[in-house]
C-alpha positions in Angstrom: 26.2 -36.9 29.9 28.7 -34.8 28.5 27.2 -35.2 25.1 23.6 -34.9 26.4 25.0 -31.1 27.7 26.8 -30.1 24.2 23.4 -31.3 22.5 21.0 -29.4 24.6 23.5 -25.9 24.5 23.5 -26.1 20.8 19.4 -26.0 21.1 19.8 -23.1 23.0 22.0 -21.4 21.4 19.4 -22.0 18.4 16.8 -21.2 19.7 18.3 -18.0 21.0 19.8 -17.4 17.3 16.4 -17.7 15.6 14.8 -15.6 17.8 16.9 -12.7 17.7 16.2 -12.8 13.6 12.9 -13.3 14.2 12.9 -10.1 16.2 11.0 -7.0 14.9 12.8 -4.7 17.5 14.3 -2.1 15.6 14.9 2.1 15.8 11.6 2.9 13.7 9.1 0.4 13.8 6.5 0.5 11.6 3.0 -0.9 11.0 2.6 -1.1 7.3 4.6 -1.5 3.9 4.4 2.9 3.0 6.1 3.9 6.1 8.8 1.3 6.4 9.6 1.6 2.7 9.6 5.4 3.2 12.0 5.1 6.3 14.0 3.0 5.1 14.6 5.1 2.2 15.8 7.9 4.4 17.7 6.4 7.0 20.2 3.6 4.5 22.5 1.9 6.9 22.7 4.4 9.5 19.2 3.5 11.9 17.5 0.4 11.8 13.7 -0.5 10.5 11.4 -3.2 11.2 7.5 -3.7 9.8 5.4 -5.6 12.0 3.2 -7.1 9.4 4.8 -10.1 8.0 5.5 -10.3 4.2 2.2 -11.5 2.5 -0.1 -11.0 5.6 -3.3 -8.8 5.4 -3.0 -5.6 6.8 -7.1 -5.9 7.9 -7.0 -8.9 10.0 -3.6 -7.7 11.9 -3.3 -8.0 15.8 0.0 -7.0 18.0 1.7 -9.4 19.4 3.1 -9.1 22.8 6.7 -9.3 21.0 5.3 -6.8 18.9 4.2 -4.0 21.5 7.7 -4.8 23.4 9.4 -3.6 19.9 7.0 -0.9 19.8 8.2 0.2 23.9 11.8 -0.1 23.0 11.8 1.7 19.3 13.3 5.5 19.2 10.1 6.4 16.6 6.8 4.4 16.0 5.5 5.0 13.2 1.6 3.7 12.6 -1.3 4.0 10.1 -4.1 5.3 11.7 -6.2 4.0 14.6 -9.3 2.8 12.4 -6.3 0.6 10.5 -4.4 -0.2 13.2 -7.3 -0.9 15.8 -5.0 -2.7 17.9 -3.7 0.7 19.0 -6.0 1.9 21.8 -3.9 4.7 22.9 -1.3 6.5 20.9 0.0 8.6 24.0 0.7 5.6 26.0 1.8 2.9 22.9 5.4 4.0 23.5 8.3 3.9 25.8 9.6 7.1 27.3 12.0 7.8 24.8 9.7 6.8 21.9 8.2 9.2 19.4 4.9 8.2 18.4 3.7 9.0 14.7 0.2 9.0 13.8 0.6 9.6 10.0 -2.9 9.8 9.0 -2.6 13.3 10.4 0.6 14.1 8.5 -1.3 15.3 5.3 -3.3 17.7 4.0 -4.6 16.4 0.6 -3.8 18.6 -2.5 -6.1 21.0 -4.7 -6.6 19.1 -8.0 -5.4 20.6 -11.4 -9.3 21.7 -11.4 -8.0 24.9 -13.6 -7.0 22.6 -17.1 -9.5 19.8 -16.0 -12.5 21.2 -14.2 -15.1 18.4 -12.6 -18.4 18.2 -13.8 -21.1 19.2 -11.4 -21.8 15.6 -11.2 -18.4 14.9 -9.8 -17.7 17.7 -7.1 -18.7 16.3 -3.7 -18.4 19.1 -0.6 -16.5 16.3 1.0 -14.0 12.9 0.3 -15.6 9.5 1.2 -14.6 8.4 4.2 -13.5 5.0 3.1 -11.3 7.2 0.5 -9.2 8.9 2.7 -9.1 6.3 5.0 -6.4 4.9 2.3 -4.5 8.2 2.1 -1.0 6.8 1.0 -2.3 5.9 -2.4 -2.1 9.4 -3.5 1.5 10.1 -4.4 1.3 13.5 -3.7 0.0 12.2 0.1 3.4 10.2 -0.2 5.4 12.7 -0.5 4.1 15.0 2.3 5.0 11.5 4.6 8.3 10.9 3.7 8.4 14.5 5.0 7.1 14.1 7.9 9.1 11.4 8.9 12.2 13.0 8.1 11.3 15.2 10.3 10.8 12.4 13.1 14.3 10.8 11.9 16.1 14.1 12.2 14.6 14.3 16.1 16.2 11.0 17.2 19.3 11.4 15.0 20.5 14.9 14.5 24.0 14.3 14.0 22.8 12.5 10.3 20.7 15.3 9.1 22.2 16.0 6.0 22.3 12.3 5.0 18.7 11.6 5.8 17.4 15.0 3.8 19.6 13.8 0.7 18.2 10.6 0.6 14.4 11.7 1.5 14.7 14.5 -1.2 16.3 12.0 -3.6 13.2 10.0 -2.8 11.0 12.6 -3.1 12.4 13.2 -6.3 11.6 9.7 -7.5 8.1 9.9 -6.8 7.3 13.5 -8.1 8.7 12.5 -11.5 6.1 9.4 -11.4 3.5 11.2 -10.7 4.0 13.9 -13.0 4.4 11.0 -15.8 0.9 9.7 -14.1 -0.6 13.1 -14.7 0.5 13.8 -18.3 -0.9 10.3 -19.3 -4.1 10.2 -17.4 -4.8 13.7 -17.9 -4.1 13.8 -21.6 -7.1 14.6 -24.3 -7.4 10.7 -25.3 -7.3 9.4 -21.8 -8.9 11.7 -19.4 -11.5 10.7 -17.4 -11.1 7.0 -18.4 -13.0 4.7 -16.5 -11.3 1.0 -15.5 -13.1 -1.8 -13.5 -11.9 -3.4 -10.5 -12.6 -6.5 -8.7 -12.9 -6.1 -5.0 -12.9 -3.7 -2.0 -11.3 -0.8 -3.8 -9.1 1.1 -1.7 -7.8 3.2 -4.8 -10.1 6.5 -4.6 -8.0 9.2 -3.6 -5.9 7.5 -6.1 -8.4 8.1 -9.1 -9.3 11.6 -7.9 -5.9 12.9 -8.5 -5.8 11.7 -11.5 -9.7 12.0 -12.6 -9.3 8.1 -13.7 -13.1 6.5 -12.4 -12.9 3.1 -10.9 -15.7 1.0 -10.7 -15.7 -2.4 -8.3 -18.0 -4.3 -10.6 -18.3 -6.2 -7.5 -17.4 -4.5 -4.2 -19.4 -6.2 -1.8 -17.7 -9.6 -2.5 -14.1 -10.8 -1.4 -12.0 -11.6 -4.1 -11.6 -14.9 -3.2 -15.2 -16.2 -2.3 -17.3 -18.2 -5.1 -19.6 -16.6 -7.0 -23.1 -18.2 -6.8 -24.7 -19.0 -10.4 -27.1 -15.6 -10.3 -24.1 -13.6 -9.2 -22.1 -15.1 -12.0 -24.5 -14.3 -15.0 -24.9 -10.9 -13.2 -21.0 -9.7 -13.4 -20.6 -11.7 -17.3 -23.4 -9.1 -18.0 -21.9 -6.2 -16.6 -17.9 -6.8 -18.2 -19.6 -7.7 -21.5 -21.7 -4.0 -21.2 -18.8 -1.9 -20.3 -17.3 -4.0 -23.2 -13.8 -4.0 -21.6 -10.6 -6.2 -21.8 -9.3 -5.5 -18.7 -10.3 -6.1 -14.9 -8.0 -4.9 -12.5 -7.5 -6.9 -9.3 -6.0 -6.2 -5.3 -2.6 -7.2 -4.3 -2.1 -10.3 -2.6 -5.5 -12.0 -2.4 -6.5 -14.8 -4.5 -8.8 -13.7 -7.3 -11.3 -16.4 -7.5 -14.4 -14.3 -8.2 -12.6 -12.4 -11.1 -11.2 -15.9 -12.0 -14.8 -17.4 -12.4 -15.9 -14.7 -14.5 -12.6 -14.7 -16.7 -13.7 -18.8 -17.4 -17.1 -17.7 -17.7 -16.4 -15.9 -20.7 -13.9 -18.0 -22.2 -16.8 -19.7 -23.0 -18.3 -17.0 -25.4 -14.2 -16.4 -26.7 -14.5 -13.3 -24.6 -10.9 -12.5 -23.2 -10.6 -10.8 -20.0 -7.5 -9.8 -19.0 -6.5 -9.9 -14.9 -3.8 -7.2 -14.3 -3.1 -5.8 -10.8 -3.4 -2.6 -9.2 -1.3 -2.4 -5.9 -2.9 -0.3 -3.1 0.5 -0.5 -1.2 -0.4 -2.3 2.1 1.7 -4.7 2.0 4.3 -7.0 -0.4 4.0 -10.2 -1.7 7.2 -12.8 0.1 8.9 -12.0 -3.6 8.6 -8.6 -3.4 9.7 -7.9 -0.4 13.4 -9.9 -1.1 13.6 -8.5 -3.9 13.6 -5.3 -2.4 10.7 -3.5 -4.3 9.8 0.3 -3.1 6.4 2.2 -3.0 8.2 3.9 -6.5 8.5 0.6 -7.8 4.7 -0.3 -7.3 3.9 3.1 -8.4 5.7 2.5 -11.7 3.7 -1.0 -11.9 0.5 0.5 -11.9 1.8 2.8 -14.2 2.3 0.7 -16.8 -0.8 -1.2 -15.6 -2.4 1.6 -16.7 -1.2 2.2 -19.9 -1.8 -1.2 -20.9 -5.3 -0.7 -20.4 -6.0 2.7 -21.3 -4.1 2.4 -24.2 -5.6 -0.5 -25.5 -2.4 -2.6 -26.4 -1.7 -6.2 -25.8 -0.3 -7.8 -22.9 
């Protein structure tokens, strides 16, 4: 009997242990990869941070849990996408506890002029307004970035005001980071051989106020599919066509999903010795299990697409 007990209190005890690490309660809980990478940034060691979404989950198809909205109650700042991501959030005024602050960070920005002085748009390409489906992605913009991490300093400071010096050193070191990537970004995308390049992507892109910054055109050779559905036979010989049209190398594809489409057409023109290279360009929602232990930061995947992007543009090998 004795033994029975000592059995069933190490269970417990187990259970108990794997559920407090399991546990996304936290000081600043987040929904998505930008603004937990971004607070984390800030705070170091000195607050704690928790994302909701689990590593390698689609940010799309994400519900709450009832764990979840308990972390959300008991969190000193909240911290969420928008409420056409995060649908699950029905009211933002009552999401919190009482002592929570509530961030809605799709209304933390105001997007940038362009460098339309050097680089005006063609009358083709001035629209009186962004597409919706553009700015409904608004962290992909670095300079978007940048006006966040403020933003949330700000939020940080209000719940911790004894460590505002350590949080404004780290966000402006952050800050700092990320300007210096995208001014690298804009001296290579907006130089004489390279402006107004045009790459191809396969999927939903969520990249436009990225390619607006930097006047790069991306074109979802097929939008309307998921990237991993099976093409039918017509839908095949349609996308062969188009690549071997725009005649290029390269077809970028989204973080995290499996790319059979692009995959099919790659084999496709193996066929014909036509190489098409996959490469990725990372829309930030979320990180890949590897990613995320090896500890890899919005600057990080910035720099990745980067050099993505010189790749391409610049024509060299892989």
């Amino acid at each position: 009997m004795k033994k029975f007990a000592s059995v069933l209190f190490v269970l417990i005890i187990t259970v108990f242990l794997v559920s407090c690490t399991n546990s996304k309660r936290a000081d600043i809980v987040t929904t998505m990869f930008p603004q937990y990478d971004f607070a984390r940034q800030i705070v170091g060691d000195k607050l704690t941070v928790s994302l909701l979404i689990p590593a390698g989950a689609e940010i799309h198809d994400y519900e709450a849990s009832s764990s979840d909205m308990v972390a959300i109650k008991e969190s000193k700042l909240f911290l969420f996408t928008s409420l056409e991501i995060d649908t699950w959030i029905t009211d933002e005024s009552t999401i919190g506890g009482e002592d929570t602050i509530v961030l809605n960070l799709s209304t933390a920005y105001t997007l940038l002029p362009h460098d339309e002085e050097n680089h005006p748009l063609d009358e083709s390409e001035i629209e009186d307004e962004h597409d919706h489906d553009e700015t409904l992605h608004y962290w992909v913009d670095p300079t978007n970035a940048i006006q966040l991490i403020e933003a949330i300093l700000e939020k940080i400071i209000e719940i911790d005001p004894e460590n505002t010096v350590f949080y404004t050193s780290n966000a402006n070191a952050y800050i700092e980071t990320i300007e210096s990537l995208h001014h690298d970004l804009e001296s290579f995308l907006m130089s004489e051989d390279v402006l107004r390049s045009t790459i191809y992507f396969a999927g939903h892109n969520a990249m436009g106020l990225f390619g607006e910054r930097y006047h790069l055109n991306i074109v979802s050779l097929f939008p309307d599919f998921k990237p991993d559905a099976d093409l039918t036979s017509n839908e095949l010989i349609t996308f062969v066509e188009e690549v071997k049209t725009a005649g290029t190398l390269y077809l970028f594809i989204e973080e995290l999903a499996e790319p059979k489409a692009a995959n099919q057409v790659v084999r496709e023109l193996a066929k014909e010795q036509y190489v098409l290279n996959l490469l990725e360009l990372h829309a930030y929602h979320n990180l890949s299990k590897v990613d995320m232990e090896d500890g890899v930061s919005y600057a990080d995947l910035l720099e990745r697409n980067y050099l993505n992007l010189q790749i391409v543009l610049n024509i060299t090998s892989l």
